[in-house]
C-alpha positions as CSV (number, residue, x, y, z in Angstrom):
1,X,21.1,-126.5,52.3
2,X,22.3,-129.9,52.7
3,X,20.6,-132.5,51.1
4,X,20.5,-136.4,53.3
5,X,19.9,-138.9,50.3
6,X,18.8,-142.3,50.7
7,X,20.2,-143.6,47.4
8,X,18.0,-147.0,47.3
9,X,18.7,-149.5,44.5
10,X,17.0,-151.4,42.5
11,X,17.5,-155.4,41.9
12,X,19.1,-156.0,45.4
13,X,22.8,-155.5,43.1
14,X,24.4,-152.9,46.0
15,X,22.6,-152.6,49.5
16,X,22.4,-148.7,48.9
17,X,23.9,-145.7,50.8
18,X,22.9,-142.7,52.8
19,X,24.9,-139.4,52.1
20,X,25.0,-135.8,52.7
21,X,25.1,-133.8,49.3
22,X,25.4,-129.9,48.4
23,X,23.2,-130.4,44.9
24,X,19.8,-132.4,44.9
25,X,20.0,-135.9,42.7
26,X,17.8,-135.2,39.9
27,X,16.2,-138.0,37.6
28,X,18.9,-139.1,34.7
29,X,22.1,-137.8,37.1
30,X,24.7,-140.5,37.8
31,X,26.5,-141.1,41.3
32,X,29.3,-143.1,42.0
33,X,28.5,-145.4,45.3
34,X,32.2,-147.0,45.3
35,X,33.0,-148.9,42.7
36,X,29.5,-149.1,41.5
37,X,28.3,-146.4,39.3
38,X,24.4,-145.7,39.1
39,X,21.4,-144.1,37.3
40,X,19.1,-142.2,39.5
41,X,15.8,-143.3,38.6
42,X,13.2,-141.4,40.9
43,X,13.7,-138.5,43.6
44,X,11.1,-138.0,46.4
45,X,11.1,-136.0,49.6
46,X,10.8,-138.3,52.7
47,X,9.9,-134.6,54.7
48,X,9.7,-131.2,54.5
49,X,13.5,-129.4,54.9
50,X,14.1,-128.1,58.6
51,X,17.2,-126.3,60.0
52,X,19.3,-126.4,56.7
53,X,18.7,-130.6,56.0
54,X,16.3,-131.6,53.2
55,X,15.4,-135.7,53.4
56,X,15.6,-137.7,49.7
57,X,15.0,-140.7,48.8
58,X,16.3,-141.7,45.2
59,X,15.9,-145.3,43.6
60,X,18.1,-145.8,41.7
61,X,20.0,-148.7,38.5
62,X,23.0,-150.2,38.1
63,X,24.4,-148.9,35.2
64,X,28.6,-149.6,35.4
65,X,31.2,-151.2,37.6
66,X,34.5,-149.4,37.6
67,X,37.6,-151.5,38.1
68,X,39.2,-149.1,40.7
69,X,37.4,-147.0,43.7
């Protein structure tokens, strides 16, 4: 299954990101959007999964900027 995750953040800090994962974002996992390193917050499914693609959306919190990408 491939997971498409709208990765939507909170406080308007990083416009966000859409990406194709392997493993679901679960609440308390950290992902790495560039530089920017986040908290995700809240996971909910935009739609039921067809043909292999399950649709999340995660909000998520700024928790680190890393010095390098």
């Amino acid at each position: 299954m491939i997971y498409k995750v709208s990765y939507v953040v909170i406080g308007g800090e990083h416009p966000g990101a859409i990406m194709n994962v392997e493993q679901p974002p679960k609440v308390g996992d950290r992902v790495r959007l560039g530089k920017y390193e986040f908290e995700v917050l809240d996971v909910v499914e935009l739609m039921p999964p067809r043909g292999g693609f399950a649709f999340l959306h995660a909000t998520c919190r700024l928790v680190k900027v890393h010095e390098q990408q």
